[in-house]
C-alpha angles and dihedrals in degrees: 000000000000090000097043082060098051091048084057102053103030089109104039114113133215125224083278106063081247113147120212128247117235080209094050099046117105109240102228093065096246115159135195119264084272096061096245118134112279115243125214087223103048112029140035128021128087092328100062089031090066095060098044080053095055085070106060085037088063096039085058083047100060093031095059092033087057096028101044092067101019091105082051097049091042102046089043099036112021084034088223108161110243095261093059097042093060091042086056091043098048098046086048080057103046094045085049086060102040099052081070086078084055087043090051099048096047097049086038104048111025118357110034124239099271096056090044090055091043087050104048095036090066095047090052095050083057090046083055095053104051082046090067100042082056097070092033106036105090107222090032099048117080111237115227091235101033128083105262112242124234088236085052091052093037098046088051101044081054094050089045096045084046081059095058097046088059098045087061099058085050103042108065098022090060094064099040104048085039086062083045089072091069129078104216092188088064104075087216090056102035090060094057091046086062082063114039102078087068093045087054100056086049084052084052103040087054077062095056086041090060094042109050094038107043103012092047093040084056090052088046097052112021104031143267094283088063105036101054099029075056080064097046094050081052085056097041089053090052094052092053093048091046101061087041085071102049090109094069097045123107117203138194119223112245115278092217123258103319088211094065084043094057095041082055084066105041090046088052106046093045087050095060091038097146097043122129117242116222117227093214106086087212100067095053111084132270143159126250123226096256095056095042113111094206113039090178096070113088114238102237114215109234125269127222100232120090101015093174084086097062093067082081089063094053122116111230134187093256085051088052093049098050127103095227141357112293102209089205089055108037136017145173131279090229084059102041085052086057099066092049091060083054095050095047092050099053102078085049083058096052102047092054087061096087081057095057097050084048083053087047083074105071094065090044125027094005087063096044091051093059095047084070107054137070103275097176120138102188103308094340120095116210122223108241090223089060090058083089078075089084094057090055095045091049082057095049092050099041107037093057082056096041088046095041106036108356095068094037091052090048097034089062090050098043108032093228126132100226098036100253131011117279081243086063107044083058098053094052077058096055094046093052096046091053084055099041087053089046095057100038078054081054093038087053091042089058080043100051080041096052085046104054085043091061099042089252102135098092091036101072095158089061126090121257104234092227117107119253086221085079085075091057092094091048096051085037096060094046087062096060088042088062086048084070123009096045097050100024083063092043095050086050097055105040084043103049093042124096133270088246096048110042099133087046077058092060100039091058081065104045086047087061088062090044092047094043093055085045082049093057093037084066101040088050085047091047099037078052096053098050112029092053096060093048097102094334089245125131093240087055091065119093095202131021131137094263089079096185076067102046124084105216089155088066081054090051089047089061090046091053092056093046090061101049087048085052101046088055083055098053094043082061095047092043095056090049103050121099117213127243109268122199129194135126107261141135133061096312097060100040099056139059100300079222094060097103119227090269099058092041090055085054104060079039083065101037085052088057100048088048093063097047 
């Protein structure tokens, strides 16, 4: 196929009167914003890959800056109580992860993924800018001491909400078109490609770093309107980068909505409910790489699971006697193959979910917890929402080991490429997040203690004399958690998706992050409903806003058990999953690429009579 491109577009010239080079052409037909054929020696690679980073870099940077200390903002300015400040917080989350479905769809099927991120940058830097008018406008801003308008709520959830429709045309796209800028098929390039996904979630995490130290500590210090408008001149700076590189980036055209792609499948295959299918893969349908529209886009051999599915790739004899394919009657192996990734991945989605709601925590209780406690550091005093700092710092620390000597060393015990399989990197995770929630439930059991021992129950506005720095193992944890459980979910599903859905990859695992906030929105609600009317006392309640009375370790405690209930779960769903597989198999391969799709349809029938 490779060669079959470069044979197309050999002559074809750029603005320049410069030829390309078959040599020179990348091999998956990616070509530059322009449309012109992409070059090896001009475009892609790290180069371009820095500054499609810098976008996500400065989106982490807006969102902690704005999330660390959202539960704060909400409970001192908006005088929300602290239930409904981390449900709020947590359904603003949740929302902000789940647009990216909308984000993918769109750069996938119908505008590209540059023009998605060019699009929706440009929609968050405007959603950063009304943030901040929110807390420095008079008349918009809610004063500390004042009742809070309606006008003054309802201008900075939009803002906020604004927020969370940009972030999900950046967020799956980034990954995604920054895969774009390898050529798998080139063994140089394919190698840094195996890479790249961890260097780009240190390139991320630099971003939390600079947010929840120096962006919190402004907000701290100097107030909301420079702390966050801090974050929308970070923004503003990426944006601008971002467009200055436009020269270097190779893009794919759009593969056409997924969705309409996998009800082709399922009407298909319903349609044709009592076929036979043919146990010889030949005689089922595929395209060959002259008729494919997409050649980028890699033929899958058929899998043995679900093999309900590949009714929708039989020939039948009202297939034979039409004039053309009829994509609702009959489709290719490689996209009925694609369905089943889907399907397969789906039950590994799910069971990441538990993580999510644990992760939940840091922007919540984690952060209540520690605006309780004694945060000096000699005569400074630490935020408590830049105690997330030490998670970033954990990943900074850890992902670099785990790249340079962790995956070698593994590598040469287990044989595999990356170390260990992308199932098992995210089972470490699960297993250290189930730890990390268990000891921050210990660590608020030694606060509540310390508490009740110095007559603090009733004195919630004075400091626990129990140092922050208890939390550290707790936020610490977390951070090694996210080495393998975050990327190692990020690197499955872009990964496992298919070609044609790459951005839909990255956005299954951005919608574990969404569901699992949704999820603790409705356990704090729950744990709300019916721990309040137990007694009707105050120590009855699990979470108020008196937190020496709560009892937020019993809700860690719940989410402890949830997780060892869920990692059985996984284990069940990882043994059973079958990995992508990629060659190029099947009818459309193995004939003339200028036979047309009815003629292939008919040695697929003669094949067929033959072995009756």
């Amino acid at each position: 196929m490779a060669a079959a491109a470069a044979a197309a577009v050999e002559e074809k010239k750029f603005s320049s009167d410069e030829f390309v080079e078959p040599d020179d052409l990348v091999s998956n037909n990616a070509t530059d914003v322009w449309n012109r054929p992409s070059r090896k020696s001009t475009s892609g690679n790290w180069k371009a890959c820095w500054l499609i980073f810098g976008c996500e870099v400065c989106e982490r940077v807006a969102y902690y800056a704005i999330s660390s200390n959202l539960a704060n903002y909400l409970f001192q300015q908006l005088h929300e109580n602290r239930a409904d400040a981390a449900t709020n917080v947590n359904n603003w989350s949740g929302t902000l992860f789940l647009t990216p479905l909308l984000g993918a769809f769109l750069g996938d099927a119908f505008l590209g993924r540059y023009l998605t991120l060019s699009i929706f940058l440009c929609i968050y830097l405007m959603a950063l800018v009304l943030v901040t008018m929110s807390v420095s406008v008079p008349g918009i801003k809610a004063e500390q001491n004042q009742p809070v308008s309606s006008i003054q709520s309802g201008f900075f959830y939009f803002a906020l909400y604004l927020m969370a429709l940009g972030a999900g045309g950046i967020k799956p796209n980034v990954t995604s078109f920054a895969g774009d800028q390898f050529d798998e098929e080139d063994p140089q390039e394919s190698k840094r490609k195996m890479s790249f996904l961890n260097w780009w979630f240190v390139s991320i995490s630099s971003g939390n770093l600079f947010s929840v130290s120096v962006l919190v500590y402004i907000q701290v210090t100097y107030g909301w309107t420079w702390g966050w408008g801090g974050a929308a001149a970070v923004v503003a700076l990426a944006t601008l980068l971002f467009f200055s590189g436009r020269s270097n980036y190779r893009t794919q055209k759009p593969a056409g909505s997924p969705f309409t792609r996998v009800a082709q499948v399922l009407v298909a295959a319903t349609r044709k409910w009592n076929a036979s299918v043919p146990d010889d893969d030949e005689k089922l349908y595929e395209l060959s790489d002259k008729e494919a529209q997409f050649p980028h886009i890699r033929k899958l051999p058929r899998s043995k699971e679900f093999t309900f599915l590949d009714k929708a790739a039989v020939v039948s004899e009202k297939d034979l006697q039409s004039k053309e394919v009829k994509p609702w009657s009959l489709c290719p192996v490689t996209q009925v193959e694609e369905v089943k990734l889907l399907v397969r991945v789906m039950p590994i989605w799910f069971t990441n979910l538990i993580f999510s709601s644990v992760f939940a925590q840091v922007g919540t209780f984690f952060l209540n917890q520690g605006d309780t406690m004694e945060r000096h550091l000699g005569r400074f005093q630490i935020p408590a929402a830049s105690f997330p700092l030490f998670i970033t710092l954990t990943i900074c620390i850890i992902l670099p080991l785990y790249d340079r000597y962790f995956v070698p060393l593994a590598r040469r015990i287990t044989g595999n490429e990356r170390g260990i399989t992308m199932l098992q990197r995210i089972g470490i995770g699960q297993v250290i997040s189930t730890v990390s929630i268990a000891i921050a439930a210990l660590v608020e059991m030694k606060r509540l203690r310390v508490a009740r021992q110095h007559g603090l129950l009733d004195r919630p506005q004075l400091t626990v004399p129990m140092s922050a720095f208890w939390l550290l193992p707790q936020y610490a944890l977390t951070g090694v958690c996210e080495v393998f459980i975050s990327v190692g979910q990020n690197e499955f599903f872009y990964d496992q998706a298919p070609d044609s859905m790459r951005s839909i990859g990255a956005a299954l695992y951005l919608s574990t992050i969404s569901i699992g906030s949704f999820i603790s929105s409705l356990l704090v609600e729950m744990v709300v409903k019916f721990t309040s009317t137990k007694g009707g006392g105050v120590d009855s309640n699990w979470i108020n806003d008196n937190l020496n009375r709560a009892h937020i370790d019993y809700f860690y405690w719940l989410l402890t058990l949830l997780s060892i209930i869920n990692l059985g779960i996984y284990v069940l769903c990882a043994r059973w999953y079958t990995y992508k597989n990629v060659g190029d198999i099947g009818i459309g391969s193995s004939i003339d690429p200028d036979i047309t799709s009815t003629t292939t349809m008919a040695l697929a029938r003669e094949s067929s009579l033959e072995s009756q």
